[in-house]
C-alpha positions in Angstrom: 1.1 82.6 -75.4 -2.5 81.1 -75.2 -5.4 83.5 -74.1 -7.3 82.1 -71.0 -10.8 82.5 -70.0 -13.7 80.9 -67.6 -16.2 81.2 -65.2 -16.3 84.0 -63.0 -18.4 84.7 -59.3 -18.9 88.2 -58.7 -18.4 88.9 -55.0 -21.5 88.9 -52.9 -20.9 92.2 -51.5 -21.4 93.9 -55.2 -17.6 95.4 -54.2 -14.4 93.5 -54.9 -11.6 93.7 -52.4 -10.2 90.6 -53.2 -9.6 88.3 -56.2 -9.2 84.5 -56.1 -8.3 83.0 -59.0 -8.7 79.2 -59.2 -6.4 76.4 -61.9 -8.1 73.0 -62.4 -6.4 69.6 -62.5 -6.0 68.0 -65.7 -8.8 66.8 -68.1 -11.4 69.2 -66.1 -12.2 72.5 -66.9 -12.9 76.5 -65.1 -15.9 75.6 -64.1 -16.1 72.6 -62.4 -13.4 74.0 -59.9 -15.4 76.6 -59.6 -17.7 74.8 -57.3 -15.1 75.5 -54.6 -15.9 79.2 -55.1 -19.6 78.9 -54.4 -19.0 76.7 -51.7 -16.3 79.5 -50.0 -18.0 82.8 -50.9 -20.6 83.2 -48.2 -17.6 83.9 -45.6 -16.0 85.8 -47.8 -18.4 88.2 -49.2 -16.0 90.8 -51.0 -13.4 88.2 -52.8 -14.2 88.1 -57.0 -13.6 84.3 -58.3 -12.1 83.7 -61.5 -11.2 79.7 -62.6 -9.7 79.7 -66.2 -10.5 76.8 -68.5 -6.4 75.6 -69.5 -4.6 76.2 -72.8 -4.7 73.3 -74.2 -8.2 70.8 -74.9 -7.6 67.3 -73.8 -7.4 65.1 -76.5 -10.5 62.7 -76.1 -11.9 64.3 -73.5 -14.8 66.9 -74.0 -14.8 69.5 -72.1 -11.6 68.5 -70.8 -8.3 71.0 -70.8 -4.8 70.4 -69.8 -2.4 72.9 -68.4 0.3 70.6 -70.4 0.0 67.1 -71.3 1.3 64.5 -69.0 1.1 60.8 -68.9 3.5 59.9 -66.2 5.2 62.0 -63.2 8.0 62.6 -65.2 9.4 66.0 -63.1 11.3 66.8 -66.2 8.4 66.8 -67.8 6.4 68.8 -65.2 8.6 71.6 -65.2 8.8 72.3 -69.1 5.1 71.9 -68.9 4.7 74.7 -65.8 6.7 77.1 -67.9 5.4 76.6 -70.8 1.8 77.4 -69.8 3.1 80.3 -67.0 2.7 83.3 -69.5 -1.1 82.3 -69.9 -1.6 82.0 -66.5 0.0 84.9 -65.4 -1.9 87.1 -68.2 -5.1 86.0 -66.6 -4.0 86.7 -62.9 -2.9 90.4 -64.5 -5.9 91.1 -66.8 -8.4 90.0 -63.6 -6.5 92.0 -61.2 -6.9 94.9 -63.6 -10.8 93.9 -64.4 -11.3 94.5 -60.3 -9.2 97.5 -60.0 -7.1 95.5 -57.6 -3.5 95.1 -56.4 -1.0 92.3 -56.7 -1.2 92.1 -52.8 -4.9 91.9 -53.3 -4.7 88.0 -55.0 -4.5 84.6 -53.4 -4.1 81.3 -56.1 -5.8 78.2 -55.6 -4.9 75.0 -57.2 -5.7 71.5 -58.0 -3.8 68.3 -59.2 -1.7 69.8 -62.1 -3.7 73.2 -61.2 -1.3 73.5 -57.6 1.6 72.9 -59.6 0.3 76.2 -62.0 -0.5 77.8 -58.7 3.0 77.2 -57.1 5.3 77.9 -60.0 3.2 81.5 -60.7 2.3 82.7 -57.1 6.8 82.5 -56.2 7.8 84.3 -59.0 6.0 87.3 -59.0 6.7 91.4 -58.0 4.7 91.3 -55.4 3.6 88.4 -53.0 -0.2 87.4 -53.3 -1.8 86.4 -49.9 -1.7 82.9 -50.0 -1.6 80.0 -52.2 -3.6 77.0 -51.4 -2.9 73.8 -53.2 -4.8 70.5 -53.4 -3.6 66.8 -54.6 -0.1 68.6 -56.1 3.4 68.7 -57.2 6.7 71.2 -56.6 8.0 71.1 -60.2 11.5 72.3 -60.5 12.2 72.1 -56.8 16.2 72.1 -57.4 15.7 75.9 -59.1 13.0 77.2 -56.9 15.3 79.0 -54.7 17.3 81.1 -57.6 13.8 82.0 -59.2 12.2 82.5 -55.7 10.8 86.2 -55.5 8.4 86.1 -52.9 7.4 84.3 -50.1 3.6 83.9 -49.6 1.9 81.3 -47.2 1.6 78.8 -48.7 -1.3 75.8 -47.6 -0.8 72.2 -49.1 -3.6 69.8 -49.0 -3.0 65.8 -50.4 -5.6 62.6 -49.4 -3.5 60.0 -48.3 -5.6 57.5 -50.6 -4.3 59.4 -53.7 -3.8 57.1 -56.5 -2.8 59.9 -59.1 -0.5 62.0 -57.4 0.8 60.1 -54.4 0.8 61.9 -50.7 4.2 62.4 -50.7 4.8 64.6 -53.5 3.5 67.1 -50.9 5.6 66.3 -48.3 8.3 66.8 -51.5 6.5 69.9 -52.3 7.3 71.0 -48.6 10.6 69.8 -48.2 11.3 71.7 -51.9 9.9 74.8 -50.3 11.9 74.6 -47.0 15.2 73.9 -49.4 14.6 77.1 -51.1 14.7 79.3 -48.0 10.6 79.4 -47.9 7.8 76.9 -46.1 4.7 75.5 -46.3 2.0 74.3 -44.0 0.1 71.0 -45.2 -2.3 69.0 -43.9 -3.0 65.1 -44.9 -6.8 64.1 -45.2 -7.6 60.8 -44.0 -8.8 58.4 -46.8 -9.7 60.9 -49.6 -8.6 59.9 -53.1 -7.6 62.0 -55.8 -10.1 64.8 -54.1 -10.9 67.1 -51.8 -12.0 66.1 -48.5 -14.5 68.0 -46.2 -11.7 68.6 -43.7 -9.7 70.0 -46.9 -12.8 72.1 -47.9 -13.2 73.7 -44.3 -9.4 74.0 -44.1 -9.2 75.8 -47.0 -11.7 78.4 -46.5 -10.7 79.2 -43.4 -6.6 79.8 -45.1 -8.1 82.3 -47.4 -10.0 84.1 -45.3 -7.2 84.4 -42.7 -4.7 85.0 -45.4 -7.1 88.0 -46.7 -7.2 89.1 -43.4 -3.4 89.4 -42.7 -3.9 87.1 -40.3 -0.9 84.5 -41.9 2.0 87.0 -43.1 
């Protein structure tokens, strides 16, 4: 296993209920998703924000850090890569959970590209359910499986542009149809002509998920 570490936010309150912890996409990096914290945390004044850099450094890429390498959608390949990189991910949700005095109930997962796929595979197979998971521009990996390894069922919120030349729009809808096959569900929304990105209709959707899903407002 490969330690983890990144930018954190501090909540605004000065006291942390809640802990989001955010994975980037591939070839980015903690802090640029971080941005999506700052943009959140005014509404959500009591929520620490913790967005790891990946294990691995992207070869060629400064600054750049992969959760696993990937040059095609191979789902084979996506899967190994998800489980290989789950220990390091799930020591960071732990150690920050701990750092805030919080409790597995207390955490919601947000994730991006290759990021969502992190967020996915962690936030089902845990003790205890988080509050949400939110996912942008993602993948299910390991669909077929997901309902034997299945240990909790937390909303879930997917989010894909329909313009998406990377991952396309449907491996949502696949994400959501793997979800519903495994005895679980998924809401998701489709922005209108956003890339590889998120929208502002994503940004404002997304907000609003975690602060309901904080709330108790989604169980």
């Amino acid at each position: 296993m490969i330690l983890i570490d990144g930018p954190r936010i501090a909540p605004k309150s000065g006291t942390a209920k809640k802990l989001v912890v955010l994975f980037h996409g591939y070839g980015s990096n903690g802090a640029d998703l971080a941005g999506l914290a700052q943009a959140w945390a005014p509404s959500v004044p009591d929520v620490a924000w913790a967005s790891p850099d990946a294990p691995e450094p992207v070869p060629g890429a400064p600054g750049g850090y992969q959760w696993f390498p990937i040059s095609r959608l191979d789902p084979a390949a996506m899967e190994t890569g998800v489980r290989g990189a789950h220990a390091s991910a799930e020591h960071f949700v732990k150690s920050e959970l701990q750092r805030w005095g919080l409790r597995p109930q207390d955490l919601l997962l947000v994730g991006f590209s290759q990021g969502t796929m992190m967020a996915l595979h962690t936030g089902l197979r845990r003790d205890i359910a988080p509050a949400g998971i939110l996912g942008y521009s993602g993948a299910l990996p390991g669909p077929e499986r997901l309902k034997d390894e299945l240990t909790v069922r937390p909303p879930i919120l997917l989010i894909h542009g329909d313009r998406d030349d990377v991952l396309p729009v449907g491996m949502t809808l696949m994400a959501a149809q793997g979800l519903a096959e495994a005895g679980h569900g998924a809401e998701f929304h489709i922005s209108q002509g956003i890339p590889h990105s998120i929208g502002p209709d994503g940004l404002e959707l997304g907000g609003r998920f975690i602060a309901n899903a904080f709330a108790g407002k989604l169980a």
